[in-house]
N, C-alpha and C positions, 0 to 999 in steps of 0.2 A: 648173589643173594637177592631173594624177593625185596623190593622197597617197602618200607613198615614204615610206621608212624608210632612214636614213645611219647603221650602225650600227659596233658595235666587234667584232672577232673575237679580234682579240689586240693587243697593245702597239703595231705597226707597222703595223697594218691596217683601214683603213675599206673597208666595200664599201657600196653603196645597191640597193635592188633594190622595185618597186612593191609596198606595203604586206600584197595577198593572196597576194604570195609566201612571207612571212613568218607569217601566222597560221595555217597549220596545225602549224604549228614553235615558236612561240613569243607567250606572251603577253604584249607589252609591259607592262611597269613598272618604274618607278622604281629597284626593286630586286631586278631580275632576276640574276642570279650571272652569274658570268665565264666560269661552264663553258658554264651554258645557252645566251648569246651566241655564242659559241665555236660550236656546236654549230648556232644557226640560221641563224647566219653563212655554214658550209661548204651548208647550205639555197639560201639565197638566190644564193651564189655560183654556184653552178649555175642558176638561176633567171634570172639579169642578162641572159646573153648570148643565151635565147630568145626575151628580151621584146624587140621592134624598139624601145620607149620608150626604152630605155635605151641611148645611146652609152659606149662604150670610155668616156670621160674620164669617168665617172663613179665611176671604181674610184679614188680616190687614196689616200695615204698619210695617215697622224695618229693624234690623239688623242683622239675626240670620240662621243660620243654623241648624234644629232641626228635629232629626229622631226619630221618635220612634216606637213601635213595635217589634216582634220576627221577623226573618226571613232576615235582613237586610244586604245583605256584607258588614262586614269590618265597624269597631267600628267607629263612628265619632264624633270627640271632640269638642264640640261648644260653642261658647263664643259667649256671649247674651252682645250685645254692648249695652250704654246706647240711649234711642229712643225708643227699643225694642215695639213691640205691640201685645196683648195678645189673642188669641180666646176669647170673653164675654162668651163662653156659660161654659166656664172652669173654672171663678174665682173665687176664694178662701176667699174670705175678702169681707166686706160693707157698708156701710156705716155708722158712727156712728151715733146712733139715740137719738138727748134729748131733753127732754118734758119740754117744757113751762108752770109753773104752777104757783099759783095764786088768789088769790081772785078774783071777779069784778071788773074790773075798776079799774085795777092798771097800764095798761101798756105793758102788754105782747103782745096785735095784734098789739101795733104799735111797739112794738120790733121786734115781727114775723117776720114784712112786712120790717122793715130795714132791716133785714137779712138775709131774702130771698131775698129781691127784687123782690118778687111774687104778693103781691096786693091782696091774697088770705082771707088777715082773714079782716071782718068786723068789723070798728073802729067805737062803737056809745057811746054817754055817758049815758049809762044804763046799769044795770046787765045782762049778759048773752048775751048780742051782738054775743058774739061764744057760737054754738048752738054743730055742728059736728066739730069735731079734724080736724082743716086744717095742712096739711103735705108738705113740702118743703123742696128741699135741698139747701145748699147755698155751694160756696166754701171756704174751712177752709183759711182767708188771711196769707202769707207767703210770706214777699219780697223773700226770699232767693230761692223763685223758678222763679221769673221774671228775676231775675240775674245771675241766671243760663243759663236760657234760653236765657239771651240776649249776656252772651260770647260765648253759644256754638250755637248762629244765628242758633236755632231752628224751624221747621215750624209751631208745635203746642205746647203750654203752658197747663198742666194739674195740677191744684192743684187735695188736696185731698178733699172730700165733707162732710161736716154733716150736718144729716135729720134734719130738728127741727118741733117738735108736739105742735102747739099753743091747748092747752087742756080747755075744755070749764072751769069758772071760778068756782072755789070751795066755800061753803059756809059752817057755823055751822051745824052738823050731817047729813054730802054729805055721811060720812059710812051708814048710815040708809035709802041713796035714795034721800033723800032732796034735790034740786037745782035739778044739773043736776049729783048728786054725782053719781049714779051707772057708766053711762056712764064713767065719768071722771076717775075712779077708776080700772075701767076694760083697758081703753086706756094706761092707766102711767105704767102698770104693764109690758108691752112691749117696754120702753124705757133701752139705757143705763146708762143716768144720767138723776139726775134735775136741770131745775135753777126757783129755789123758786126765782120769781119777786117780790120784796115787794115796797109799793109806800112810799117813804121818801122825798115828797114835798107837801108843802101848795098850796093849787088851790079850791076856794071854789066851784068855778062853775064844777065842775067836782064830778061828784054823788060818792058819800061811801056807800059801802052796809050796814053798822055799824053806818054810819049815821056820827061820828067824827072820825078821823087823831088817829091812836095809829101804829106804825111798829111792834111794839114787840107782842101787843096782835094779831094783824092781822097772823104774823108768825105762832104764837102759837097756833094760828085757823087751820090752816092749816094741823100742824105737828102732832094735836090732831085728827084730823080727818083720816090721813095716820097711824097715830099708833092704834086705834082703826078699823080701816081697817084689817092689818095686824093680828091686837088682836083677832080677831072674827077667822081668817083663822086657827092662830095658836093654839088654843084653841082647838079646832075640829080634826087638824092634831094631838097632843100629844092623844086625846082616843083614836084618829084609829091605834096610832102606839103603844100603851100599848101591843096591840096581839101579836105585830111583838117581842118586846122585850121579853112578856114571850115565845113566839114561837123560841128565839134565832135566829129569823131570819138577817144575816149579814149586819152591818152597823145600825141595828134599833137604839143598843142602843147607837153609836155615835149622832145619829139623835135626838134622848128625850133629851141626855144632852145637845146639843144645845138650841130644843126647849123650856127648863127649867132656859135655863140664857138671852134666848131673851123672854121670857113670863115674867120674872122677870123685864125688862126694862118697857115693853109694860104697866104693872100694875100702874107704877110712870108715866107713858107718855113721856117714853125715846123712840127714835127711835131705830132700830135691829143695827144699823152700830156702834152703841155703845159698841156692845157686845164683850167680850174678848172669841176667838173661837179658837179652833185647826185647824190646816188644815182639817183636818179628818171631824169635827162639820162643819165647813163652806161648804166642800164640800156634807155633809151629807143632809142640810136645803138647798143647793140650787136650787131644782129642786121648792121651794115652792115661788120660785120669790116676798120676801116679799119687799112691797115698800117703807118701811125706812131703807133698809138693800142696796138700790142703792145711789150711792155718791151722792151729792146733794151742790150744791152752792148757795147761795143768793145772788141775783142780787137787789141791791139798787138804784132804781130807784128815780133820785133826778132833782133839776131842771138845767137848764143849766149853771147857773152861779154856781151850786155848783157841779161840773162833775171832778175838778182837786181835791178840796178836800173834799168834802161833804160835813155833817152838824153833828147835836147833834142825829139826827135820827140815820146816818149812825153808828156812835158810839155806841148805845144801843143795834143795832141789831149785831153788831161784837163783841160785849162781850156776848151778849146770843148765838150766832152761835159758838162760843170756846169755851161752855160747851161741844157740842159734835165734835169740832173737824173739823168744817165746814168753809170753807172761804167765805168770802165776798166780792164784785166785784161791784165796784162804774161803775153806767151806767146810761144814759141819752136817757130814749125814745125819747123822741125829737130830739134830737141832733142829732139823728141814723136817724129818720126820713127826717131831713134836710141835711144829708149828701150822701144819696141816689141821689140826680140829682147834687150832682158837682162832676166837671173835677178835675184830682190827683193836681193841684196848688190849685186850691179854698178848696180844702177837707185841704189838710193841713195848708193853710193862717187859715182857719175858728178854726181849731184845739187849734195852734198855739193862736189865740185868746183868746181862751179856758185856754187857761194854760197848755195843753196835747200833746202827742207826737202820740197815738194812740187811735184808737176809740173805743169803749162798745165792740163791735164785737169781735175786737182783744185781749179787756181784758178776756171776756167770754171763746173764744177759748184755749186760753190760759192758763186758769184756769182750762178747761176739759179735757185737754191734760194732766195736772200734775196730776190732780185728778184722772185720770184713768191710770194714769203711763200710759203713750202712748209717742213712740217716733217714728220720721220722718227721713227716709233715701231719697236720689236723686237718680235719673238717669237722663241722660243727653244725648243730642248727635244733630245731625243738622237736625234728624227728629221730633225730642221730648224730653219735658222737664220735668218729673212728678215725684211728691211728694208720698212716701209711707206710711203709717203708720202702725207701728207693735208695740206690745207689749214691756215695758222695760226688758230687760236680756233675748233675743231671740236671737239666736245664726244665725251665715248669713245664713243657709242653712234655716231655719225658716221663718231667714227673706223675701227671693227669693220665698217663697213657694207664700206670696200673690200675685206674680208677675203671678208666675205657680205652678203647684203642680206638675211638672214634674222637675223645676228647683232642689228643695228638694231633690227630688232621687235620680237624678245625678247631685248632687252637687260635684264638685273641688273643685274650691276657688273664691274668691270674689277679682279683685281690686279695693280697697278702699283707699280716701284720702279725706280728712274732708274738708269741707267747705269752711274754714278758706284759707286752701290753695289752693284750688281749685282756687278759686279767686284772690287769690295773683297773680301765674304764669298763669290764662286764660285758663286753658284746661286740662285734664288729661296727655298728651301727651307732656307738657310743665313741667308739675308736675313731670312726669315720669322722665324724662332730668333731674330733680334734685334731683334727688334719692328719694320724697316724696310719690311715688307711693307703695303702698305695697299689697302683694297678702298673702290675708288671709284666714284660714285651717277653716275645720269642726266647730272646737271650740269657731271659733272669735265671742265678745258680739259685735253687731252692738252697734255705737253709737249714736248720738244724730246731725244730720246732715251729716253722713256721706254719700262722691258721689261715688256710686259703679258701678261694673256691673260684673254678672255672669260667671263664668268656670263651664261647665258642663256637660256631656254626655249624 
């Protein structure tokens, strides 16, 4: 790649522009002044939009002084304040993406549509209403980044987002084609979770594709159908890699022995995520994207007056859901529904009603986030307030990579100060004044709320 220069002009503004744009203007170093920056800045600004290298999204907002390249005078150390803003065409991370699955007629498009806030999936009371996978992101809800944002009088609030795939609805032998199964089955295999919707309320007027109310067997429809999915794939995958293994080809036969203890589930009608696997097995079967081998939740959809504790439904399907290990997450389409047009007092008086403190959305999120061990770091500052998410036991320089992939490389250190106290004393800089501020190495495991921001060259 060309060597560029990501520089500071003023307090609110980074601009980037190729590096020979900048040295008839300016001599990079260390300790160049604010003015002269200033000054090569309005250079290069004019410079960007002649060079075809450089796209629009290159201009973003922050706080940051970043050089990169061979060729450069003189090392410069830069610390990524929190606010920072990133090239798009460079990021490292995406959004998480999970599939709303489901019989007919249980619930899901109008969970969808609470969730999104998009309006996209078609609510009718008849089977198959969703025809094509309607896709939308919503933002993961997090007070702790509105409150961020509102000590460090931020000018933009950035949560983090997840995609949700309202998936057309499944039916008895969807593996074989049936309904709308091919489609449905081809779409789920590209998600990162599920949340299995099962309907746990009485409403006669509301069609059943089964015709009568059962949670447990309707589950069980579903789960037979995904592992018999799966069951066909892996079936076919164990003769084609018979070769590899007499061929001693490397990794085959971690691969067979996997697929010989998740074949063995598949035959009882157990899902793959059952399976007791090596690292080695696990990484071996995963290129086969089996789809009971992705985490999966049940979402017990109940009626509004049972949303604080459910009912005798919710109970049967959380005892069969802890044969394999799965949680279950009391949620109120309706309710989601109805909480889409009120203001933050009505939303929480209505709650509050309710017997609840948070809504489906937030129990769901919430559940995804533990489910896929997923943990959230801050940054902060008076340009910008945004939520990260990285894997659990990622270490900072990891962490900073989905920032940039260039933070990673020249990673220093990270100041880091949790949450907790961030808020207590109002500011990192108030933090710092009481000794709560700490600059942590290579090694440090980011934690679970922690408000950072990068050292790095």
């Amino acid at each position: 790649a060309a060597a560029a220069v990501l520089f500071q002009a003023s307090p609110g503004f980074v601009g980037v522009a190729p590096r020979g744009a900048l040295q008839s203007t300016l001599a990079l170093q260390a300790t160049a002044t604010a003015e002269t920056m200033g000054k090569a800045a309005r250079s290069a600004e004019e410079a960007v939009p002649t060079s075809p290298r450089w796209a629009p999204g290159w201009l973003t907002l922050g706080r940051a002084l970043l050089v990169m390249g061979a060729g450069v005078s003189g090392a410069a150390v830069v610390g990524l304040r929190p606010g920072v803003g990133r090239p798009e065409a460079r990021i490292s991370c995406r959004a998480l993406q999970t599939g709303l699955v489901g019989l007919p007629n249980v619930g899901k498009s109008t969970m969808f549509n609470a969730l999104t806030q998009s309006g996209k999936a078609e609510m009718k009371n008849m089977p198959f209403s969703t025809i094509e996978p309607n896709i939308a992101k919503a933002p993961v809800p997090d007070a702790r980044v509105d409150r961020l944002a509102a000590l460090s009088k931020s000018g933009r609030v950035v949560h983090e987002m997840v995609e949700y795939v309202d998936i057309a609805g499944l039916i008895k032998n969807a593996h074989k084609g049936e309904g709308l199964g091919n489609q449905f089955l081809s779409t789920i295999r590209n998600v990162d979770a599920i949340v299995h919707m099962v309907r746990c309320f009485e409403a006669p007027e509301i069609v059943h594709v089964d015709i009568s109310l059962d949670p447990l067997r309707d589950a069980e429809t579903i789960t037979l159908e995904l592992v018999l999915a799966d069951y066909d794939q892996c079936e076919k995958r164990m003769k084609k890699n018979e070769k590899d293994v007499r061929g001693k080809v490397p990794g085959a036969d971690k691969e067979q022995s996997a697929l010989a203890k998740v074949l063995a589930l598949f035959e009882v009608g157990k899902p793959a995520r059952m399976a007791v696997l090596t690292e080695d097995e696990r990484a071996a079967v995963k290129h086969l994207g089996f789809i009971t081998m992705k985490p999966m939740i049940y979402a017990a959809n109940v009626a509004e007056d049972e949303l604080a504790e459910g009912n005798a439904m919710v109970e049967k399907l959380r005892t069969m859901a802890a044969e394999s290990g799965d949680q279950v997450v009391i949620v109120s389409a309706a309710v989601e529904n109805e909480l889409v047009g009120l203001g933050a007092e009505e939303r929480a008086e209505y709650l509050e009603s309710l017997g609840v403190t948070e809504t489906g959305v937030q129990r769901l999120t919430r559940a995804t986030y533990e489910m896929l061990h997923l943990r959230t770091y801050f940054t902060c500052g008076p340009e910008e307030t945004r939520a990260w998410t990285i894997r659990e036991g990622w270490k900072a320089p990891k962490a900073a990579s989905v920032i940039h992939t260039d933070f990673e490389k020249g990673f220093i250190k990270a100041a880091t100060v949790d949450y907790e106290t961030f808020v207590k004393f109002g500011s990192e800089e108030e933090a710092k004044k009481a000794g709560k501020l700490r600059y942590e190495g290579k090694e440090y495991v980011v934690q679970e709320g922690d408000v950072m921001h990068f050292l790095f060259k």
